[in-house]
N, C-alpha and C positions, 0 to 999 in steps of 0.2 A: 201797743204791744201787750200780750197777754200770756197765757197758759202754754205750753210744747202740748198739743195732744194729736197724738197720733188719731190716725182712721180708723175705727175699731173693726173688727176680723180681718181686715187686710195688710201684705204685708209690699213697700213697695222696693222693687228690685234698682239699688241705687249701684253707680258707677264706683270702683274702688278705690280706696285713696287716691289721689294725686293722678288718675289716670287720665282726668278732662284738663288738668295742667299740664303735661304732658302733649295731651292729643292739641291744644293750644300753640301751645309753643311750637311743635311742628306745623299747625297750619300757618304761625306767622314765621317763621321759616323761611318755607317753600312759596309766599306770596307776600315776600318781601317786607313782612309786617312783623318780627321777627320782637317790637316793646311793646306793641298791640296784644300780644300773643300772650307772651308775659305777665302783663298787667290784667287783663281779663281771666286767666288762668289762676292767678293766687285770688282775686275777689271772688271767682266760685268757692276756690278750695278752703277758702279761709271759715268759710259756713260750719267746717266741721268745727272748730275752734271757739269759733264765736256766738256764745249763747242767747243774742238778740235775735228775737223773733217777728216778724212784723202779722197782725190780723189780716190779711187779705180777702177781701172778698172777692167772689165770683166777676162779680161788676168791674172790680178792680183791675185782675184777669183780662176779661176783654180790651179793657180800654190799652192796656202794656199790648196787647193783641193790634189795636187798631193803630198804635202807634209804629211800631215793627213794619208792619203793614204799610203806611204811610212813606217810616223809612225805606223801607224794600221798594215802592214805585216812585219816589222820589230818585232815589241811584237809578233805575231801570229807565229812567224822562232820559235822564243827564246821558249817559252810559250809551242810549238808543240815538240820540241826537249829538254827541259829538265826535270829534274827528280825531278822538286822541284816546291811546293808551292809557286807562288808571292804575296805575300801577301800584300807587302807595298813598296816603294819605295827602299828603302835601300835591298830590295831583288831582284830586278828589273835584276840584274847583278852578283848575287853571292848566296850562298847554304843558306837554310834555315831547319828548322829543323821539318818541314813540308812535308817532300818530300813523305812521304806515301800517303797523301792524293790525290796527284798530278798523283798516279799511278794506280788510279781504274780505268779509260778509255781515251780515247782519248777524249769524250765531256768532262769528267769532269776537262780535261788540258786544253780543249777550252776555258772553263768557263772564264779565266784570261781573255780572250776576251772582251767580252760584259762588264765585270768590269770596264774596264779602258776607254770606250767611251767617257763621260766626258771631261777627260784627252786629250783624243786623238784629238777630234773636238773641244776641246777649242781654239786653235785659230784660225779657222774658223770662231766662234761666235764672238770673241774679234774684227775681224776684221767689220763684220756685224756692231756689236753695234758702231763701231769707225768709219765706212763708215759714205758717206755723205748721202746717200740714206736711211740708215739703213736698208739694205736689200742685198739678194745674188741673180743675175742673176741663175736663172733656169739652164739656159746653162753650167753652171761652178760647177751643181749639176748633169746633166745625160745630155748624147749624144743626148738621145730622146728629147729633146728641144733645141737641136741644130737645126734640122731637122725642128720640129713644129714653130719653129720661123722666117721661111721663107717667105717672101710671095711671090704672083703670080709675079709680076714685078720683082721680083730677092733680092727687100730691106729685110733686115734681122732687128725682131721685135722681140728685148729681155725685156723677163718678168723676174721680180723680185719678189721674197717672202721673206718674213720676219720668220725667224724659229725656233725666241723665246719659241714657242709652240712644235715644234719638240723635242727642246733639253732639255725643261724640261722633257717630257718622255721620252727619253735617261737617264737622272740622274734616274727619278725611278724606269726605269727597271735596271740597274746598280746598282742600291743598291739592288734589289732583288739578284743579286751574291754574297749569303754568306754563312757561315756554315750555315747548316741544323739544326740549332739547335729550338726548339719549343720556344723559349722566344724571339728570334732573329725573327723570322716568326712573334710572334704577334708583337713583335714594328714594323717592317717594316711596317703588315696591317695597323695598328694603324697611323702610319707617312704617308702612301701615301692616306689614306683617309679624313687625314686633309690637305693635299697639294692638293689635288684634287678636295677637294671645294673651297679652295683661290682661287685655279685656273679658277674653272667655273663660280665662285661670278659674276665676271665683265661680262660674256658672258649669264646670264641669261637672259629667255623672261621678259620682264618687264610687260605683261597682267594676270601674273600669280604674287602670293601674296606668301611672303616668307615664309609662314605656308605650304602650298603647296609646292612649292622649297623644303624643308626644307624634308617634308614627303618625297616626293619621292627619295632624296639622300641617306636618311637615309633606303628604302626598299631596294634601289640598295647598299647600304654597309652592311645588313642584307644578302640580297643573297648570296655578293660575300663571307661573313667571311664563313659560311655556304661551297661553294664550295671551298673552302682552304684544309679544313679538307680532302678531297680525292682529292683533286690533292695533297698534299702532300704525303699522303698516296700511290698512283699511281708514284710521283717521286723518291721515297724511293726505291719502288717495283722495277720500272724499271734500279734506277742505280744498286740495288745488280746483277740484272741479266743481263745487259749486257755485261760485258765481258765473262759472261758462253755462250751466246750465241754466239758469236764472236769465242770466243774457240773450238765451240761445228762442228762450218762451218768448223774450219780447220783440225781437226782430232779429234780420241776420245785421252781422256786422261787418265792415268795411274793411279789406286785406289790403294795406298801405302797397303790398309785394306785388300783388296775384289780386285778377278778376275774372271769375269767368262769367262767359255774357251768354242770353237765349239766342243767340245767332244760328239759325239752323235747324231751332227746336220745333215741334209742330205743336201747336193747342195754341191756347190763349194766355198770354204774360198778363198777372192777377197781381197787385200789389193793395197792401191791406190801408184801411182809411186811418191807422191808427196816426196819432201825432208825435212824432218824433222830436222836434224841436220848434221852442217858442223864439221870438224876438220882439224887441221892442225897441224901437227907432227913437231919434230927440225930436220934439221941436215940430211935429208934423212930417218930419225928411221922408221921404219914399226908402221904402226899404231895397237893401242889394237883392239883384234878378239872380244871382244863382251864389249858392252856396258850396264852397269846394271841400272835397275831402280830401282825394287823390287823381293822382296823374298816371298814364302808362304809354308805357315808348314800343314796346317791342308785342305785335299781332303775331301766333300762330295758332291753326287749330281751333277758332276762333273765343280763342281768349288772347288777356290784357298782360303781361307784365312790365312793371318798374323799370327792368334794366340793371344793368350793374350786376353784383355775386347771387341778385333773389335772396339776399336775409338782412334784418334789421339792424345788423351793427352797421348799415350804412347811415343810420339815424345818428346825427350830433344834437349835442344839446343846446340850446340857448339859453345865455345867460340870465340871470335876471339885472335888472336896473335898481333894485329894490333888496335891502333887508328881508321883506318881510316874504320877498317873493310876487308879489302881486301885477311886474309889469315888466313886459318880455317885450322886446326889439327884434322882429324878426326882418325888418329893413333897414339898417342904422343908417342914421341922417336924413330920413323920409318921414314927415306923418300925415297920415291921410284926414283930411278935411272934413272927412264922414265918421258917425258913431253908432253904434248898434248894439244893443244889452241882446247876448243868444244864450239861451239854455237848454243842455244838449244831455243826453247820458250818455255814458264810456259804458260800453256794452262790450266789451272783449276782456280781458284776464292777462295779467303779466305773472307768466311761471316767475322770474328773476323777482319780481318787486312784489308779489304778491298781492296785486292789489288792482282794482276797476282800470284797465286803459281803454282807450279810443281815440280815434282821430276828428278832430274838431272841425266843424263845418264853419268855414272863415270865408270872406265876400272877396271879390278879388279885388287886387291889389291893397290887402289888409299888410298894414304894417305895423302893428303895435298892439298886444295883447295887454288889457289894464280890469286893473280889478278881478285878479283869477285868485281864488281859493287858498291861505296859507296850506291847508291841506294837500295841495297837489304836491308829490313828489314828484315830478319831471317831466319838461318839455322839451321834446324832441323835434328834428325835419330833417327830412331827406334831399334830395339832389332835385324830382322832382314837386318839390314843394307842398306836402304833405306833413304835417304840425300832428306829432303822435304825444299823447296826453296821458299819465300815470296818478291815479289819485281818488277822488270819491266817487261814488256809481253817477252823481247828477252834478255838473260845474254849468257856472252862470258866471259868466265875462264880459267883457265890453270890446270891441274892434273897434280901431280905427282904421280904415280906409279907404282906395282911393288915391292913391299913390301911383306916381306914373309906371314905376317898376315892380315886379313883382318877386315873389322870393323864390321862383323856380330857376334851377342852372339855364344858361345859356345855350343853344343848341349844340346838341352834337351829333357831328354829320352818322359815326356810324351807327348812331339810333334813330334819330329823327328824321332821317330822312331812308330807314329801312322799309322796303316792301316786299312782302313772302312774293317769291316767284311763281307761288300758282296762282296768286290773285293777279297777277301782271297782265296778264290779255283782254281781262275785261274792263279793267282800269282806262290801257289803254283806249280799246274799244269805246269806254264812255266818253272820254276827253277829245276825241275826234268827234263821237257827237253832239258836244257842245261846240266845235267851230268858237275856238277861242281870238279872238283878236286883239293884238298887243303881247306882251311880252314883260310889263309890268306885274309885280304884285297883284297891285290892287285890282286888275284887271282880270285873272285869273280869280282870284278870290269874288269879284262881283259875278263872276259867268258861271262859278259854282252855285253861288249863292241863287243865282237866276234858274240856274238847270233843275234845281233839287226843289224850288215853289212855285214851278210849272208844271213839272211831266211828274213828281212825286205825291203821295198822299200818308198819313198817319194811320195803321191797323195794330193792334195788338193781337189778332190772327193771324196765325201761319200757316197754313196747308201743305202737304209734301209738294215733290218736285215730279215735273213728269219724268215718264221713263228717258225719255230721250234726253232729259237736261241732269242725268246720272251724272256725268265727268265735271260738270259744273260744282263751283264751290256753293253753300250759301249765302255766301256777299253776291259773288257774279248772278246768281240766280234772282237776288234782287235789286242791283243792277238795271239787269239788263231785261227783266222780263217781270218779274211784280210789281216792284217799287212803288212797292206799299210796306212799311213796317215801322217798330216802334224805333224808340231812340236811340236804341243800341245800333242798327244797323245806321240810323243817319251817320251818327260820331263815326262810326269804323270806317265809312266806305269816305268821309269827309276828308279824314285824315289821310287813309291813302292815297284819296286824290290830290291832294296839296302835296304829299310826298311825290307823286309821280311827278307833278309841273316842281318839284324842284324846292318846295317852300317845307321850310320845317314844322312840325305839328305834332300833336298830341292828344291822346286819348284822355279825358279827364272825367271824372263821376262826383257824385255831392246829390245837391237838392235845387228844383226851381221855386221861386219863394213868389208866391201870390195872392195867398188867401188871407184877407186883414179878419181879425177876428178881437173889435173893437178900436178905439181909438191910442193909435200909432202900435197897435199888438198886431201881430201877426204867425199865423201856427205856419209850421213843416210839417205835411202826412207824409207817410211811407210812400203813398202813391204819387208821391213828387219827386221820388228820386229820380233823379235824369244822368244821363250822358251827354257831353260834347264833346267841340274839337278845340285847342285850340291851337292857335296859329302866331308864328312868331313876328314880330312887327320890325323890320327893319330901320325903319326910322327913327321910332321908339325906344328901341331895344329892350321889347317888355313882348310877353305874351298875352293875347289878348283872347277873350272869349270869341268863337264862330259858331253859331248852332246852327244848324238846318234844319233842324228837325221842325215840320208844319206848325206854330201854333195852336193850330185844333186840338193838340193832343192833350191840352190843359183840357181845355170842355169835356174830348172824348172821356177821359178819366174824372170825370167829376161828375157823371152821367152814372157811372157806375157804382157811383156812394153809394153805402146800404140806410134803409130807411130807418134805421136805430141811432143813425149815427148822433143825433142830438146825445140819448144816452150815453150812444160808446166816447164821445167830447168831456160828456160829465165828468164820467169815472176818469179820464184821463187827467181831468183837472186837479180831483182828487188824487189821484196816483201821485201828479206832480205835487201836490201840495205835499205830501207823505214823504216825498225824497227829498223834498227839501228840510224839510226837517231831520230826516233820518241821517240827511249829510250835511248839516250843518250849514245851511245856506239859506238859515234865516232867524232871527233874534230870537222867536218865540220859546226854543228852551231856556230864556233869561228869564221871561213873563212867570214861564208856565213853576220854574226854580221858584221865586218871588211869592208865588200862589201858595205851592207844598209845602213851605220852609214857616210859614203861619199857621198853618194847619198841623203840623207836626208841632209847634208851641205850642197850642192851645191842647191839645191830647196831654203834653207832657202837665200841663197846668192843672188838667180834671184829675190825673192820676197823682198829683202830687199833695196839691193844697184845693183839692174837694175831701182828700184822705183826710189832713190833717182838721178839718172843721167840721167832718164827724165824730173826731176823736175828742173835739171841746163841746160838742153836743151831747156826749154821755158822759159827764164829768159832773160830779154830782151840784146839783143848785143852778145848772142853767136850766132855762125857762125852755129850750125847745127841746130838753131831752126825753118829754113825754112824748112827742112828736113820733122819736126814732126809735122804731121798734126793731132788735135785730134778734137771730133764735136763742134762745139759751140763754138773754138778759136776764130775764126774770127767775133764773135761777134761785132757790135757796141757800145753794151753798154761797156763794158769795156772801150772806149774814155769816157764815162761820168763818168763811176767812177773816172777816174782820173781825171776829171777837178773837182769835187765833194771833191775832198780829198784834193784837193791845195788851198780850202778855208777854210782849217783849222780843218777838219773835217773828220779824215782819217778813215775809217776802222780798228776796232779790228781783232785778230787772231782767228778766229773759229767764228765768229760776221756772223749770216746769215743777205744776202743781204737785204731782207726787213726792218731786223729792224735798219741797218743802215743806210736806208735812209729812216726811221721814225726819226732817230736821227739826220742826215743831213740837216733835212728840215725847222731845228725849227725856222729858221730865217724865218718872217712874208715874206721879200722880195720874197721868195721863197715859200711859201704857195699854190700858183696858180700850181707849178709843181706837185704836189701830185700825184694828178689822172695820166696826162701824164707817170710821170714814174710808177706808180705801174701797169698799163696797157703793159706799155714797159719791167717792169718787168716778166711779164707773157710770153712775145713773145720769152724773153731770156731762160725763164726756160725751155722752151717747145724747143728753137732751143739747147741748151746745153745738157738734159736730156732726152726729150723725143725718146725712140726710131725711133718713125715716123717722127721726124723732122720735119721743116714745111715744106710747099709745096713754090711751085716761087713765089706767090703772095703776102705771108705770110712773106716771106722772105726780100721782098722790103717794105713789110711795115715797118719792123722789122727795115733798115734802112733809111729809112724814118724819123718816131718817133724820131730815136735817133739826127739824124741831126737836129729835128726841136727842142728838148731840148737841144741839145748842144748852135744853135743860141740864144735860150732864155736866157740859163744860161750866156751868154756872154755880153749879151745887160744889166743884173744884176749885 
């Protein structure tokens, strides 16, 4: 601690009493941090009070800089990688029961960001206000004034600001980070419109009359209430929709309800090589042949619907077996023998819950969901046995099954066994040319199964129809006269053909799983989504998978990988590795916590006690304080303060120079020195403080003055 000396010709524009306690207090408020606010608001304010000054250097500066810094990416790891609301302190490091909210995007995780500034730059400011200068070197705020503070001769000319005014709007944009809620929106207008006049009161033109002031404040907080109203409306809008947008970049997604299929379209069905979902098997097992999403009962038009009212309140939920949530029974009293780790993204948006849904690609006859994400807020299914999932963008579970039954309702005649009446003729038509024999299930089902891997082929071309086969559908047209196409047509025309011979069935969609991509790993591309049928087993009483669709159609589609695709695998890998982290579905923000939380020690350690062992390095009689040269040491006056203080008259602790030797001087005998030294005072403040130092002439004056007060005071 040393001298209060101001910058000399500058003057800096400081925040008015009590107005950053104030602007405090309402940030901890409005973000729930209401003794945070408090306590950090009186340790600014207290500066005016309190005449301890600390020497800070520039270096010192920085390193409060690096440490802020540190803290600031240390909350932004945590903040970006978990699955939970921070709402307040005591959630800073553990679950909260807020974590829905935390999961509608990656800005709205960010948000924990901008909240906690205050917080974060606090002592930064503490240091300011406690500095002697009451200000922060520029240079120890951006590089770019490292550079600008050069000059032609090589001397380096550091400016200082003062950033009382920055940091009060920091606090009110900080408390603008809160629930959206409309009552919370008018206190905050309400609160930074009265903080924003305190604030401007002292910086008014003084040629203007405060009836005017006063007007035009009040037009400018007329406007702004006025634009609230649609920019709220505008951020409402835009958070529902951006994760649909987000989703929408990276594939389509699967409609539990509604699908509509290329049945009838002309060109070529293009599906992209990207990789949609991983697995990995136990123990060597073969991985399940198809991965299901959903089911549809009811063909018109040729598209798929579900069945029932067409909306999701037909979704119930399933229980959990578990506290923690982690292990869901979607077959009770069944577990399947088989195990499979799948990692999938929820690529859809739930307006209600605000947060990543999708429907899960589960192996069939999967009965038991283990190891799913405390994060997930809710599992749902419907009648056709589609498992609708609420909760992070990427979940990673484990299946069991394998199970003789499965979790789809049982048939029912007036869906599963519906046939649109215009497709009825050619249906028929094809079933007399299979010349079925027997009367059995299975025996229908083999002569399907026969009809459609002899006289059938796999195309992802369609071509139109000729004139003449106009009145024809696009099922019957390839039926009865292409039959060639991709898998959509095999499922559709499967399924009504089992509905005609009387057997129940079902349109189903998901993924065929075949490409191992290491040992027991295995990807899902996009270009693997498939259709079937399936078919109800009366023996059983389980629905069972029937594809028809030619096998080639793996090859034909894997011929059409693009020759990047090595790359485009990479970045996918990395993507996946990013989401797992981003949603919490892997330890390393414990690692990476572990890493930051020593590195922010050790900052706090150079800015603490590296300070205090320069301060025992200029103390007189140690041996390294020749070492440390700092500006304005070698001052002369320093010789006079000490002869000054050995008359009885020493300097206080935090006591600026000047008014101690207003105090020093009171003896009459010493009256004549006044001018002498507060003139000498100035050449010191300027050789200690001033960036430009004095020049050689300045300098010999400098000791000059002092010698010729020292003689005086001696001859006193």
């Amino acid at each position: 601690m040393t001298e209060n000396a101001p910058i000399s010709g500058k003057r800096n524009v400081v925040t008015p009493p009590f107005l950053l306690l104030a602007a405090l207090v309402f940030w901890g408020w409005q973000s729930q941090l209401l003794v945070f606010g408090i306590v950090m608001g009186v340790v600014l304010e207290s500066s005016r009070f309190v005449r301890t000054r600390f020497d800070l250097s520039v270096e010192d500066f920085r390193r409060l800089r690096d440490f802020c810094g540190v803290l600031g990416f240390a909350l932004a790891i945590y903040a970006f990688s978990t699955d939970e609301e921070i709402g307040g302190i005591s959630n800073l490091f553990h679950g909260a029961a807020a974590g829905r909210n935390a999961m509608a995007s990656s800005v709205r995780a960010m948000t924990v960001i901008p909240r906690w500034l205050p917080m974060i730059f606090f002592l930064l400011m503490a240091a300011q206000n406690f500095s002697e200068r009451e200000s922060i070197p520029l240079s120890a705020l951006s590089i770019f004034f490292r550079w600008a503070g050069r000059r032609a001769d090589g001397a380096k000319a550091e400016w200082y600001v003062n950033v009382s005014y920055p940091y009060f709007m920091v606090c009110l944009f900080s408390a603008s980070i809160h629930v959206n809620v409309h009552e919370d929106s008018k206190t905050y207008f309400w609160g930074v419109c009265g903080l924003t006049a305190w604030a401007l009161w002292p910086l008014r033109a003084r040629r203007f009359s405060l009836l005017i002031w006063s007007g035009a404040f009040l037009l400018a907080v007329g406007m702004a209430y006025s634009g609230t109203i649609g920019i709220r409306q505008l951020g409402s809008l835009a958070q529902n929709y951006n994760a649909q947008w987000m989703a929408h970049l990276m594939r389509q997604q699967t409609d539990p309800m509604h699908t509509m299929t290329a049945i009838g379209q002309i060109g070529e069905l293009k599906l992209s090589s990207a990789i949609a979902i991983r697995l990995e098997t136990q123990n060597g097992a073969s991985p399940p042949t198809y991965l299901h999403e959903a089911t549809y009962v009811k063909y018109h038009s040729q598209a798929w619907d579900a069945g029932g009212n067409g909306s999701r309140n037909e979704f119930e939920d399933i229980p959990s077996l578990t506290n923690g949530g982690s292990t869901y029974d979607l077959t009770p009293g069944q577990t399947g023998n088989a195990d499979v780790s799948i990692a999938c993204y929820l690529d859809g948006w739930s307006r209600i819950l605000r947060v990543p849904e999708g429907l899960l690609p589960l192996p069939t006859g999967s009965s038991r969901l283990e190891n799913i994400p405390a994060s997930i807020v809710s599992v749902k299914k419907n009648r056709t046995g589609a498992v609708l999932t609420a909760g992070p963008g990427l979940v990673i579970f484990n299946a069991r099954y394998g199970a003789a039954s499965t979790i789809d309702s049982p048939p029912d005649t007036n869906w599963d066994l519906n046939v649109p009446s215009n497709e009825t003729p050619a249906l028929e038509q094809t079933i007399a040319e299979m010349k079925i024999s027997g009367t059995s299930d299975e025996q229908k089902e083999l002569a399907v199964a026969r009809f459609f891997s002899s006289k059938f082929t796999y195309r992802t071309w369609q071509g139109p129809n000729n004139a003449r086969l106009t009145n024809e559908t696009p099922l019957a047209h390839f039926l009865l006269h292409t039959r060639s196409g991709h898998c959509e047509y095999f499922a559709t025309a499967t399924v009504l053909l089992f509905r005609t011979l009387h057997i129940p069935a079902r349109y189903a969609v998901g993924y065929y799983v075949h490409e191992a991509n290491g040992e027991n790993q295995y990807v899902v591309r996009d270009r693997d989504a498939h259709a079937w049928c399936l078919v109800w087993n009366t023996n059983k009483l389980a629905w069972q998978d029937f594809d028809t669709t030619p096998g080639s159609w793996v090859a034909t589609e894997g011929k059409r990988a693009s020759a990047m695709q090595s790359i485009s695998d990479f970045f996918s890998w990395l993507h996946f590795q990013y989401s797992k982290f981003r949603w919490g579905q892997t330890h390393l923000r414990k690692y990476i916590l572990w890493i930051v939380i020593p590195v922010m020690v050790f900052l706090l350690y150079q800015i603490i006690f590296r300070r205090g062992r320069r301060r025992r390095a200029q103390k007189p009689g140690n041996k390294n304080a020749a070492a440390i040269s700092w500006p304005g040491l070698d001052s002369e006056f320093y010789q006079l303060e000490s002869k000054l203080a050995a008359r009885g008259v020493p300097r206080q602790t935090g006591e600026a120079l000047s008014d101690w030797i207003e105090r020093a001087l009171v003896e009459k005998t010493l009256a004549d020195l006044r001018q002498p030294l507060q003139e000498l005072l100035q050449l010191h403040y300027r050789h200690r403080f001033d960036p430009a130092g004095l020049d050689a002439g300045e300098r010999k004056l400098l000791a000059q003055k002092a010698r010729a007060a020292l003689q005086s005071l001696a001859q006193k």
